[in-house]
N, C-alpha and C positions, 0 to 999 in steps of 0.2 A: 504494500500500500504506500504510496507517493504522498509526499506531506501536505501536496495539492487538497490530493482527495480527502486525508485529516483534516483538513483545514472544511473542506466545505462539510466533509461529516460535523464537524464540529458548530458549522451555522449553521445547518439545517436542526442539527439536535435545539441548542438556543430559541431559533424561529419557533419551534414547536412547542418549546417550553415556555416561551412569552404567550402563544395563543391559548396554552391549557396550564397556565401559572398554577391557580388556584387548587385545580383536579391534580396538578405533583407534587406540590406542597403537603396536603391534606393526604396524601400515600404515602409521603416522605415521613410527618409527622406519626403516620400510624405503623409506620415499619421501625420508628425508632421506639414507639412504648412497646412493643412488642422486646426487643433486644435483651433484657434482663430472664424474660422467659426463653429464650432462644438459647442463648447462654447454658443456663441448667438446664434442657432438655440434650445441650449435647452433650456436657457433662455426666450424664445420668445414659445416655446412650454407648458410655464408655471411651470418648475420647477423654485424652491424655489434657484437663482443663480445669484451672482453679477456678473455680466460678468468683470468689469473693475480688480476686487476686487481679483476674478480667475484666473486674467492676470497676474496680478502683483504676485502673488504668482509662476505660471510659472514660468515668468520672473526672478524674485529670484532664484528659481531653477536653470535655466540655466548659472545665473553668478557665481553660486557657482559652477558645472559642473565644468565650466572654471579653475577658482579660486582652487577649490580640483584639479583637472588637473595637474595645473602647478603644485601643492605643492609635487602632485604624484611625479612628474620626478625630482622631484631632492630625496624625503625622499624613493622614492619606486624603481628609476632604479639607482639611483649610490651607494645607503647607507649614504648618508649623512642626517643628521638631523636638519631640517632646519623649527624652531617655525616663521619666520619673514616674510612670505608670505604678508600676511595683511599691514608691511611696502611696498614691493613694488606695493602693489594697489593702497595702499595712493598715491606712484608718482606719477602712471599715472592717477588718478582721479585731484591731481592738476596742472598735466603737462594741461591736456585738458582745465581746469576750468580758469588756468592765462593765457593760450594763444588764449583760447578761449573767454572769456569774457573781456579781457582787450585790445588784441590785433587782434581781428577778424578774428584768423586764423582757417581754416575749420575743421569742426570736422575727414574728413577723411584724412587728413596731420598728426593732433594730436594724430589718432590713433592708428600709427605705431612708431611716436615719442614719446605718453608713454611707449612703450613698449619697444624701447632703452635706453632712460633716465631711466627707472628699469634697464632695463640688464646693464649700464654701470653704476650702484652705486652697481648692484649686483656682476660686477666686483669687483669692491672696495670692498664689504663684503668681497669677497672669498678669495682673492690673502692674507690675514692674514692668514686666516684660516686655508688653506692646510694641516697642519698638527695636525688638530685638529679634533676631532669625539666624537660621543656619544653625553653625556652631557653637554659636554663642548662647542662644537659648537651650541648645541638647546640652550643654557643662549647667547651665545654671538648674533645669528640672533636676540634672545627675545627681547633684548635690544637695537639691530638695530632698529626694529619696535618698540622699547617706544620710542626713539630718533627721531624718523620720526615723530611721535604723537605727541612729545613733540616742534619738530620745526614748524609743521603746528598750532600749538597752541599758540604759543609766535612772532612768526616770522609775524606781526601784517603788515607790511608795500609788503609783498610779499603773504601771506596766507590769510590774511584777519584777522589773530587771531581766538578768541572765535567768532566772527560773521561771519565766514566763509566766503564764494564765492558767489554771488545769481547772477541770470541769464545767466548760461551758456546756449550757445546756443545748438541748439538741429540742427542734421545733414539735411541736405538736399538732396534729393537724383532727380535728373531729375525734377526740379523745385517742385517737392513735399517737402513740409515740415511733418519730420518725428518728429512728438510729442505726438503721441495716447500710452497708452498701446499696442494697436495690431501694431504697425511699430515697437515699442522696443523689441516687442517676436522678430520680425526674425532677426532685428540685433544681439540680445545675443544668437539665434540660427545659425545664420549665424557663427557666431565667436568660439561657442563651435563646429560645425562639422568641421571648417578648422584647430581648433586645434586638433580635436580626427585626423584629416586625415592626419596633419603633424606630429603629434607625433609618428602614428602607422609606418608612414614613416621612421621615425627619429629612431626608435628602433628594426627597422629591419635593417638597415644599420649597419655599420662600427662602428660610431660613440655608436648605442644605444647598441653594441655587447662590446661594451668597455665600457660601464657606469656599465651592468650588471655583467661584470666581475670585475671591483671594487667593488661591493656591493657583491658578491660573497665570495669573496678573494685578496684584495688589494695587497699579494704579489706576489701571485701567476700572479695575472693580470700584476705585474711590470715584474716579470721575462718574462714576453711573450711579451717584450716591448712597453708598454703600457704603455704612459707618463701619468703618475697618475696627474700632477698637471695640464696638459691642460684640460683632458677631467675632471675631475673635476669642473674647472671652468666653462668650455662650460657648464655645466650642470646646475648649479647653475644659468651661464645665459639666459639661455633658457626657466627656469621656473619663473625667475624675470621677462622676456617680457611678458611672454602672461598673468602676472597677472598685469603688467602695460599695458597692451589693453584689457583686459578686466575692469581695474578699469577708465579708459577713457571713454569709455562707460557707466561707471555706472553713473558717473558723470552726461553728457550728460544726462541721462536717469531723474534722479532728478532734475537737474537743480540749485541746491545748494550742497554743500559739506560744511562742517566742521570738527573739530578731530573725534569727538565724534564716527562718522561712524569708524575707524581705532583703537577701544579697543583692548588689547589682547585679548579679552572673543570671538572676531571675528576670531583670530586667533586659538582659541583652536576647536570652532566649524568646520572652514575647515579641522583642522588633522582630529576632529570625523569622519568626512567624509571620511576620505580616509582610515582609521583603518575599520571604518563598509563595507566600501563598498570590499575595496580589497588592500591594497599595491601593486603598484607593477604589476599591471595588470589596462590595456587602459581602464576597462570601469567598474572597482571599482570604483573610483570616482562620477560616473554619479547616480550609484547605490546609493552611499552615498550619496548623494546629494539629488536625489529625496524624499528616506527617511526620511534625517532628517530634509529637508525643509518642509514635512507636518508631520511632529510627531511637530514642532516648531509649526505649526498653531493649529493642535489638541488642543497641552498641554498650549495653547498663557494663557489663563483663570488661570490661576494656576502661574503666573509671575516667578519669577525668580526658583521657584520649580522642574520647567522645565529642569533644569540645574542638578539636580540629577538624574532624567529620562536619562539623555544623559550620565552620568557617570555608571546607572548600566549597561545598555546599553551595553556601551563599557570592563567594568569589564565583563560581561557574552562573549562579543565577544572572548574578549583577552582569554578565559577558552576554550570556545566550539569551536571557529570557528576562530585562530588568523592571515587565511588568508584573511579573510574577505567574504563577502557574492559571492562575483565576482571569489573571488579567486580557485584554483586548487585543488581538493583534494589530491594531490602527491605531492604535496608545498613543501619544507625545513619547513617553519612553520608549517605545517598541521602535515609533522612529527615529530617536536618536538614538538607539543600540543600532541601528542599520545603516543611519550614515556614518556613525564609527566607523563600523563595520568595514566600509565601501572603499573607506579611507587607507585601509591594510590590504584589501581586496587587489589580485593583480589579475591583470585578464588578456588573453591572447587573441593579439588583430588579426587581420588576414596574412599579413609579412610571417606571423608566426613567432615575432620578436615579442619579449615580456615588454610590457609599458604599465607604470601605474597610471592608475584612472585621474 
């Protein structure tokens, strides 16, 4: 098969999938609650398979989904660059952990309150910021998130210190107590579909037509009256919430938190995510995610080594493909990876003599 024919297999699947969105979504969605039962029935069928062990690995998966998600919408729909994702999960993992275990308030209160106590320190990141980009703004979020790491580390009388948080309580739902591996898949799938559905929301609107147009053309976007430093900010906090409701949940889900969970090394792996999967498009992230959550379990044997694995990885992405696997082939990236490209490219005239182009 010629990459032609991929290529058009690959619109024609797309075309199909826009005219019957709704009818794959709603098969997508009931193939995935089914998974925790699919799981134990093959396990129980005698294959060689920890069910809890496969859960958890999911589960992983799907918070990273989230987690790449958010980092999308602020590094892939407005242009800003933003390493400190990982700080605002830390809040809402200890938003839920101190108000959850010291003051008994529920986990589904907690849950939309880590996701504002992120978005309103991610207010405070941003409102310096505004007029800063590039490199300059990825060192200064960096350093947001060592600062986070570093107050949950020291801040001994409020974080717990180096001994962290232990017994956060775990949600309840209709007098069920949700503490299995399979009750924590649908919560982190429950939370990744209502973010991929308010995101796709959010960037078909007003709002996500003016994030793109900053990240397009920041002047161009001002001259069409486009308050550069609101939706900027709106954006910035929008991707701090849902990584502070998702890190509340994670919480929850271990039932201890410390720093240690909030390294940079955590932060560099959600960009890998969202560089492999796609910038900049709803469902590169998910993409990334999936990937390099089991290239992670793959390569687990071979410890920190792993982490070169993920680096050529993304050196091969950034060359061949630097919209990402999700991404468009008519991209802005896609065609500046090709006039590179074109630029090393040598090609033979009729003389038969090599000439560069």
């Amino acid at each position: 098969m010629t990459l032609e024919s991929l290529s058009n297999l690959r619109k024609g699947c797309l075309e199909l999938y826009q005219k019957r969105k709704t009818l794959f979504n709603l098969i997508l969605i009931a193939i995935l609650l089914l998974v925790p039962f699919a799981v134990r029935e093959l396990a129980a069928m005698g294959f060689n398979i920890r069910v809890n062990h496969l859960l958890g690995i999911i589960c992983r998966m799907l918070i990273y989904v989230t987690l790449a998600g958010a980092l999308n919408a602020i590094n892939g729909y407005s242009g800003q660059f933003c390493l400190g994702i990982i700080g605002f999960f830390a809040i809402g993992a200890y938003t839920h952990a101190i108000l959850g275990a010291r003051y008994g308030i529920s986990f589904w209160l907690n849950l939309p309150l880590g996701g504002v106590f992120a978005a309103i320190i991610g207010l405070v990141v941003a409102l310096p910021t505004l007029k800063m980009s590039g490199i300059y703004l990825s060192l200064v979020t960096l350093g947001f998130s060592e600062i986070v790491r570093l107050i949950a580390l020291n801040w001994t009388s409020l974080t717990g210190g180096p001994l962290g948080i232990r017994g956060i309580p775990t949600p309840n739902l209709f007098g069920l107590s949700l503490r299995t591996t399979m009750h924590f898949y649908y919560v982190f799938l429950s939370i990744a579909i209502l973010f991929l559905w308010a995101t796709d929301r959010v960037i078909r609107s007003r709002v996500g037509r003016a994030w793109m147009s900053i990240r397009e053309d920041q002047l161009a976007a001002q001259s069409l009256a486009v308050d550069i430093g609101f939706y900027k900010t709106l954006n910035f906090m929008y991707g701090a919430f849902w990584a502070g409701v998702i890190g509340a949940a994670f919480a929850s889900y271990l039932r201890f938190i410390d720093s240690t969970f909030f390294i940079l090394n955590e932060g560099f792996n959600v960009l890998s995510m969202v560089i492999i999967g796609g910038s900049g498009t709803l469902y590169g992230p998910v993409v990334g995610a999936v990937i390099l959550t089991f290239l992670t379990e793959a390569l687990r044997e071979f410890g920190q080594w792993r982490m070169v694995a993920y680096a050529l990885l993304i050196i091969v992405m950034m060359w061949v493909r630097p919209q990402g696997l999700a991404g468009a082939k008519d991209s802005i990236l896609a065609q500046r990876s090709f006039t590179l490209f074109a630029r090393f490219r040598r090609r033979k005239p009729a003389s038969g003599k090599q000439v560069s182009p």
